[in-house]
C-alpha angles and dihedrals in degrees: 000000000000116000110269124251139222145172118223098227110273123092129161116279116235115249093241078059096082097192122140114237143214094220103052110020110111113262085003124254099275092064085050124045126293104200102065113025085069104038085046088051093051089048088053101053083057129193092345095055090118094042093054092039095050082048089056102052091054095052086058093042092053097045086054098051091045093056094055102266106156091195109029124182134217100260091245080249097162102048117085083216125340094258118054091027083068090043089058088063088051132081118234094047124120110195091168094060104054128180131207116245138179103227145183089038087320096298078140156004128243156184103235143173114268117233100220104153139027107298111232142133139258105186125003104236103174085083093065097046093041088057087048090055090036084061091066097058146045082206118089113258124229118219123200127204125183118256130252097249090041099060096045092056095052095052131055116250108212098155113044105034083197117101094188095053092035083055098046085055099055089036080058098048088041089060095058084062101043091049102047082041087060095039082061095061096257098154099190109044110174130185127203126230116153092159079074083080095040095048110031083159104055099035088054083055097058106326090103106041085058095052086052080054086056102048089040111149101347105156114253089239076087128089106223100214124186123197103207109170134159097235155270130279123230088254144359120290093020102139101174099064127133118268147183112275104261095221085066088088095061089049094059101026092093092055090048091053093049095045129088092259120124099193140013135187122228119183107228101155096075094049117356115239120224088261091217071095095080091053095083090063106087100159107359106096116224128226101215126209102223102156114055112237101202090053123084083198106115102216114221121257086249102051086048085046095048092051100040077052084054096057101041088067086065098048148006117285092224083063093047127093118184110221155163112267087245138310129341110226092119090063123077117232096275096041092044080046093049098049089045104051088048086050092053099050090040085067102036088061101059 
């Protein structure tokens, strides 16, 4: 059987979907303010915003089927980036008192909400958007939620001064999702914690323990799936942006292998990893970045083949998902279309 294919969670968003992005609003939302440019933007679409936004999601769902994706997502084409969007849905949050914060090891500054209170959750919501999604596809739908570490890094904590039990909260409130999501019958539920690569070592503390929180009880008809990637430039076909140290991976791979995750995603387009590195996964399958997201570049179906060869001396194909390195906001609707549809052959010709 061909190799399986997945998206990581962003898509472009369609032009009659006027959200404000952070992956194309000047300065990006978190250097605003991200209470109200996205608040402002809702308001404006008026009485038919679900409509257009639903609208929206099909037409990236469709794009990534057509182009051969075995497991699309959603697009995330609601979100104004996968973090506070979720937050909003959260108590203890102050998005009206932000706080300025270097992030991401201090590759930027930024406005950010303001923890003042215990995070929790009133109503799980991601069940009702995934079957929205669901409805457009005989395909099963991935959805995406942003990690426990993740979130805490890009807000400011004002209120615990403890990382490990501000992370146990939002890995608490996450579960209610996770777990109403797979009562709903979402097969591939993925969150996202890309602070995993910029701090092995806490992550390794308690990063993981409160992604297992956040995972607790969810039936094994799901696929845990975790998003670890090294970061995003400032614009496209940048190549010289900060990133996670790459050995980061090695560090945590171990704890990966030993954890209760299915699949996890590790970027290799945009800088190839010494792919001895798949070969602690014995039985986790790994979701491998094969087309670069911050390069406009379309690689070719037989360097994607080559690669995808490479790393099929190092593990199982059946263990084994061709993907994008993360998501493809950057990338405007032909280019996103392009990488996708190579991709697509690449693994299908193996």
């Amino acid at each position: 059987m061909p190799l399986l294919t997945t998206c990581i969670g962003a898509y472009p968003k369609p032009e009659f979907v006027r959200l404000p992005d952070w992956f194309t609003v000047d300065d990006g939302p978190d250097t605003a303010d991200p209470t109200r440019f996205w608040v402002d933007a809702m308001d404006a679409m008026g009485p038919d915003a679900a409509a257009i936004i639903d609208k929206g999601v099909a037409e990236a769902i469709h794009d990534q089927i057509a182009a051969g994706i075995d497991i699309p997502t959603d697009g995330e084409i609601i979100r104004e980036n996968y973090i506070h969007y979720h937050c909003r849905h959260l108590n203890g949050f102050d998005f009206d008192g932000l706080t300025n914060k270097e992030v991401r090891g201090g590759t930027y500054a930024a406005n950010l909400p303001t923890i003042r209170g215990t995070v929790s959750i009133d109503q799980p919501f991601l069940y009702k958007e995934w079957q929205a999604a669901q409805a457009h596809s005989s395909q099963s739908v991935k959805m995406t939620l942003p990690g426990p570490m993740t979130v805490s890094d890009t807000n400011v904590d004002a209120f615990y001064n403890d990382p490990a039990r501000l992370g146990a909260d939002i890995a608490t409130a996450l579960n209610k999702d996770v777990l109403r999501l797979a009562e709903a019958g979402c097969k591939y539920i993925q969150i996202d914690e890309p602070l995993f690569a910029r701090k092995p070592t806490e992550a390794l503390a308690y990063g993981f323990e409160n992604l297992e929180r956040a995972f607790h009880n969810c039936p094994r008809q799901v696929v845990r799936t975790v998003h670890m990637c090294c970061g995003y430039p400032d614009r496209l076909d940048h190549p010289d942006y900060p990133k996670a140290d790459q050995d980061a991976y090695l560090q945590i791979a171990d704890a990966v292998e030993q954890s209760s995750i299915d699949a996890v995603s590790v970027e290799d387009a945009h800088r190839h990893n010494d792919l001895k590195l798949l070969e602690h996964f014995q039985t986790t399958s790994v979701i491998f970045g094969v087309v670069a997201v911050a390069k406009s570049r379309v690689e070719p179906v037989d360097e994607i083949r080559c690669r995808l060869q490479q790393a099929l001396e190092h593990i199982d194909s059946g263990r084994l998902i061709a993907a994008p390195d993360c998501g493809l906001g950057l990338l405007d609707r032909k280019t996103a279309v392009a990488k996708l549809t190579n991709l697509s052959a690449a693994a299908r010709s193996i």
